[in-house]
DORO-694226 format. One record per residue (C-alpha): residue in one letter; y, x, z. Coordinates in nm, 4 decimals, always signed. Last residue first. Layout:
residues N
 type       c2       c1       c3
    a        Y        X        Z
...
end
This chain:
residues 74
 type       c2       c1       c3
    x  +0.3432  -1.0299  -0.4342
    x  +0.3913  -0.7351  -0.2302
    x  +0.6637  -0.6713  +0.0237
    x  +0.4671  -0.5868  +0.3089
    x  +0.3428  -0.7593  +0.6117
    x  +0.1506  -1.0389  +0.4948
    x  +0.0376  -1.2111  +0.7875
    x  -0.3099  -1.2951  +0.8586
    x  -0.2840  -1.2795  +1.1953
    x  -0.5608  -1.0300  +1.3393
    x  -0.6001  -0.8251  +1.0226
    x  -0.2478  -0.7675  +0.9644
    x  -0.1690  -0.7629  +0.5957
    x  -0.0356  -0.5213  +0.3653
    x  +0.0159  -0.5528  -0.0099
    x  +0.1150  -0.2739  -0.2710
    x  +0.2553  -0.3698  -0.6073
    x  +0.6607  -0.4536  -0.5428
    x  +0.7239  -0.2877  -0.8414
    x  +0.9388  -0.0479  -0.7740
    x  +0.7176  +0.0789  -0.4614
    x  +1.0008  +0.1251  -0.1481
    x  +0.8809  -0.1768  +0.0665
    x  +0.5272  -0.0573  +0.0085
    x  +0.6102  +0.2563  +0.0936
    x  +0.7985  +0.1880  +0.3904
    x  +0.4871  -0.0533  +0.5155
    x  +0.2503  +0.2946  +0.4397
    x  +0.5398  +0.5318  +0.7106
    x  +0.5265  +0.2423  +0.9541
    x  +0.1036  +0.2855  +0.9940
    x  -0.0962  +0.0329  +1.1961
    x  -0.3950  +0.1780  +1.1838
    x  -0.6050  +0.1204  +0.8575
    x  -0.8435  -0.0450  +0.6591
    x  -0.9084  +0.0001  +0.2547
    x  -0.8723  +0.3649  +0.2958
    x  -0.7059  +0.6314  +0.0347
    x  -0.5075  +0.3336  -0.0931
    x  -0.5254  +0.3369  -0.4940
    x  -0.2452  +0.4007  -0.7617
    x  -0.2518  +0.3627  -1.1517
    x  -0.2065  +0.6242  -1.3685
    x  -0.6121  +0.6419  -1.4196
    x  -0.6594  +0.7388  -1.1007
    x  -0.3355  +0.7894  -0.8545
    x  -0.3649  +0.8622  -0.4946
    x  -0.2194  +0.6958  -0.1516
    x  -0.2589  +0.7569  +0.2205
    x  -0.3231  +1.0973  +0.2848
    x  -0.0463  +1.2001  -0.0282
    x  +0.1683  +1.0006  +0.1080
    x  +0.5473  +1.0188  -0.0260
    x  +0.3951  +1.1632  -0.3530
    x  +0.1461  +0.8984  -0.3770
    x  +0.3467  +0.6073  -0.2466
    x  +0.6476  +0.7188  -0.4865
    x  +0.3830  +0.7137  -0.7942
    x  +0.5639  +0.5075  -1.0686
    x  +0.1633  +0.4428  -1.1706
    x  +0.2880  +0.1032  -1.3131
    x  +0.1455  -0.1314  -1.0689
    x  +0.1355  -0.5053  -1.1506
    x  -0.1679  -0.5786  -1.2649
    x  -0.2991  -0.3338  -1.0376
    x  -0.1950  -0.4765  -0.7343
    x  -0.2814  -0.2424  -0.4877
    x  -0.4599  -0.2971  -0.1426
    x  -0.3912  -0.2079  +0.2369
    x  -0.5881  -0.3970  +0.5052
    x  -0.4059  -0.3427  +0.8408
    x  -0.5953  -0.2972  +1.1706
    x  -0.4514  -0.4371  +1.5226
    x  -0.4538  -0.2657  +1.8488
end
């Protein structure tokens, strides 16, 4: 099974908090800005929704094995 790294832009995040409140176990805010609960992770459908879903297009996920860029983040 494949691992996902999961990171915030935090130039670009504006503490909207939709990841946080959607997943609480996967996302918190400090300092109005938000920050993955764990760096690596399980492929998880309900963190690539909330990066699709984040206004500002802020959180990243890529596939371990590949490389690819699985979320919307720029």
């Amino acid at each position: 099974m494949s691992t996902w790294h999961v990171e915030v832009d935090h130039r670009v995040c504006m503490g909207a908090g939709l990841c946080n409140g959607n997943l609480p176990d996967r996302f918190r805010l400090v300092d109005a800005k938000s920050i993955p609960v764990a760096e690596w992770i399980e492929p998880d459908e309900d963190v690539l929704d909330a990066a699709d879903y984040c206004p500002y297009r802020a959180i990243r996920i890529t596939d371990k094995a590949t490389g690819e860029t699985l979320s919307a983040g720029d």
